[in-house]
C-alpha positions in Angstrom: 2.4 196.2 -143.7 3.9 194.5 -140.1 4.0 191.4 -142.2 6.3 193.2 -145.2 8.6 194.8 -142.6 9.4 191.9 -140.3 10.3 189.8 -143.3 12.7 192.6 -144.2 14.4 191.4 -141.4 13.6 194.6 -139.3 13.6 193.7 -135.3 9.6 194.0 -133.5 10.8 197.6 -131.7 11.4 198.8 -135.3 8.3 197.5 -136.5 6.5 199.3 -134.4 8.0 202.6 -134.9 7.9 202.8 -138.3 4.3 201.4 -138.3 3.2 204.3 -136.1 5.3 206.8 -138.5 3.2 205.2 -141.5 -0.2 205.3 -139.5 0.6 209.5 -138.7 1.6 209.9 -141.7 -1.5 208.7 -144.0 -3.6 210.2 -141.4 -2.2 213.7 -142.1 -3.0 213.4 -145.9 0.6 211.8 -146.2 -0.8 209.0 -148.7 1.5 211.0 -151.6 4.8 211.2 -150.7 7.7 213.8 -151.6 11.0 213.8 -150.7 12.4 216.1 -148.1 14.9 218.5 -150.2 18.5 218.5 -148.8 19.6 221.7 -147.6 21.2 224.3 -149.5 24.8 224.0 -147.9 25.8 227.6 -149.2 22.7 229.2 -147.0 24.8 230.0 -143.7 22.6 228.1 -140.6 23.8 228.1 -136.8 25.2 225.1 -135.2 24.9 224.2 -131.7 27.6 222.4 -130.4 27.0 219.3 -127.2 30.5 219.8 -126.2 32.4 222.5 -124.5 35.8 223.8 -124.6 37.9 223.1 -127.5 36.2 220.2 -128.3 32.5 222.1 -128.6 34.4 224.9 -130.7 36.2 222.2 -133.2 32.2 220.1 -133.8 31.2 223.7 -134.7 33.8 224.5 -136.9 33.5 220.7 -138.3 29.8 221.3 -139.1 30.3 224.5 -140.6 33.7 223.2 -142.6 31.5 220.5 -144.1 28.8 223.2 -145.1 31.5 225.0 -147.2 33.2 222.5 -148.6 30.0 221.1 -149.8 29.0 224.4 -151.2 32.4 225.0 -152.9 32.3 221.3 -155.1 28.3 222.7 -155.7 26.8 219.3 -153.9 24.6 218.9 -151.0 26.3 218.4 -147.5 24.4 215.0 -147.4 26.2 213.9 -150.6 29.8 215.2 -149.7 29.7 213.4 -146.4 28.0 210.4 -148.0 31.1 210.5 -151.0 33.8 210.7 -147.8 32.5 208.3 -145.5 33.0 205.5 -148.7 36.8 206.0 -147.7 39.6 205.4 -150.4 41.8 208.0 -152.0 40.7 211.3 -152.2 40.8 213.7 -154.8 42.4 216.8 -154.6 39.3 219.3 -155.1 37.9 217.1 -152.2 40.9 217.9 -149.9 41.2 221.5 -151.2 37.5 222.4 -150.6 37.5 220.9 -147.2 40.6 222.5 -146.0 38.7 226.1 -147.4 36.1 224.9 -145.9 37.2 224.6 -142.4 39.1 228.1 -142.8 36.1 229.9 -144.0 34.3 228.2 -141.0 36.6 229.5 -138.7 36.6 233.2 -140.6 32.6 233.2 -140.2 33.0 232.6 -136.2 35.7 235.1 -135.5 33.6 237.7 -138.0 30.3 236.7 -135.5 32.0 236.7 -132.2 31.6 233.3 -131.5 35.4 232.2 -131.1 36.6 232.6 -127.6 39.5 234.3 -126.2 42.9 231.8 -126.4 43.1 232.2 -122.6 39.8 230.4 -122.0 41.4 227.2 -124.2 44.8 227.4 -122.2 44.2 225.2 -119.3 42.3 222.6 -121.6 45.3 222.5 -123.8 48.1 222.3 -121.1 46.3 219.4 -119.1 47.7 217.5 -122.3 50.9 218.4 -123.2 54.1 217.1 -122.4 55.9 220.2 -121.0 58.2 220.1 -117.5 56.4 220.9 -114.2 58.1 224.0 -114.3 57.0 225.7 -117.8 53.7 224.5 -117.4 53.4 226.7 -114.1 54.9 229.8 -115.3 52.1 229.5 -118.5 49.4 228.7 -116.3 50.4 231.9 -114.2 50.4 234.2 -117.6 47.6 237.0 -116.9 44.8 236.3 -119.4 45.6 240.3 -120.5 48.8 238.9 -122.0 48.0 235.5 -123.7 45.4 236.9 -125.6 47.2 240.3 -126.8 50.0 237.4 -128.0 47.7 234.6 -129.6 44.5 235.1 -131.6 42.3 232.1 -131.3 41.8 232.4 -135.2 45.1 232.5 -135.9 45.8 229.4 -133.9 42.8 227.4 -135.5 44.0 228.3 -138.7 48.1 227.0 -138.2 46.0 223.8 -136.9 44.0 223.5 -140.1 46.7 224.0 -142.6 49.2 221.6 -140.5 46.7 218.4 -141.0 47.3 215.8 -143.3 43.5 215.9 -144.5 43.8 213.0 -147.0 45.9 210.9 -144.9 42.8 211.2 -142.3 40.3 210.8 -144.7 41.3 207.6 -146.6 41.7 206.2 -142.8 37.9 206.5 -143.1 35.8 202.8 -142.9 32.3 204.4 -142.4 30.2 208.0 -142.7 29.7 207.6 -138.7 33.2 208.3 -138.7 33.6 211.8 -140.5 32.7 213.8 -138.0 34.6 212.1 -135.4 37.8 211.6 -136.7 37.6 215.1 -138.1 36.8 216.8 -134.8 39.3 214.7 -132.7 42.0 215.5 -135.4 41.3 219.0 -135.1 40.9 219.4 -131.0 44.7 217.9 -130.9 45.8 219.9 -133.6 44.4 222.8 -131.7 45.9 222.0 -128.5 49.3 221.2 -130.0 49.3 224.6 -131.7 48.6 226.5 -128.7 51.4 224.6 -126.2 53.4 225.2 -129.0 53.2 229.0 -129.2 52.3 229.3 -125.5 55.8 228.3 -124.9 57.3 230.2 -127.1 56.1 233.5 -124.8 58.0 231.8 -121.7 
């Protein structure tokens, strides 16, 4: 078996590993093997986000986005992500069940409880926006009280959605690796734009 997979061109470390998968596997009555089934992507799961801030609340929404969209074009997540990571032009039922996707996503959190208040994403946001010394410091000294009664995180990740240019991002595209990347940094700008943009509006 060693033999077979070095001359697949797989490196000694790899060997190894899958050698020891193999040797657990057989010894656990593994000698017939069935395919894992891919998950149902219309069966709501919870996601854990590595990240915090606006950047831990855009990979959740990304990873529940992908679960809709998935679910709406009736194909497993695997498949969808596998289909966008190819690149090229996208289709519009593609680009239309994303973009529903991502809202749904962001519908399910605020309906769980899980979106926080926009006052705890104001600092984050300001840090990289191009206002004057002086509107930035009247913002930042806005009561919490009064930022949230004026913006609704939900509302805000929702003008963010609808403002990106989802098949321009996704034709950019060279690799799967990248979805989830280039969606979720997409998506943390687009959020922090939004929010500078209607937290000046309440100076």
């Amino acid at each position: 078996m060693s033999t077979w997979l070095r001359a697949a061109g797989l490196p000694s470390v790899a060997v190894a590993l899958v050698g020891g998968v193999l040797a657990v596997q057989l010894a656990h009555g593994g000698g017939s093997f069935e395919p894992l089934r891919t998950a149902d992507p219309c069966v709501e799961r919870t996601v854990t986000a590595r990240a915090d801030g606006i950047e831990g609340l855009t990979e959740s929404l990304v990873l529940l986005g992908v679960d809709g969209a998935a679910c709406r074009l009736d194909t497993s997540r695997e498949a969808f992500v596998l289909e966008l990571g190819q690149g090229g032009e996208r289709t519009d039922a593609e680009i239309d069940a994303l973009r529903e996707g991502l809202r749904d996503a962001v519908r399910r959190m605020d309906d769980e409880g899980t979106l926080p208040p926009a006052s705890d994403l104001v600092d984050e946001a300001l840090d990289t926006a191009d206002l004057n010394g002086f509107l930035e410091a009247a913002i930042r000294a806005l009561p919490d009280r009064v930022i949230d009664s004026a913006l609704k995180t939900d509302d805000v990740l929702l003008r963010a959605i609808d403002e990106l240019d989802l098949r321009d991002l996704l034709d950019d595209l060279e690799s799967q690796d990248e979805l989830n990347a280039q969606l979720e940094a997409a998506i943390t700008q687009a959020v922090k734009d939004s929010l500078a943009a209607r937290l000046r509006d309440l100076i």
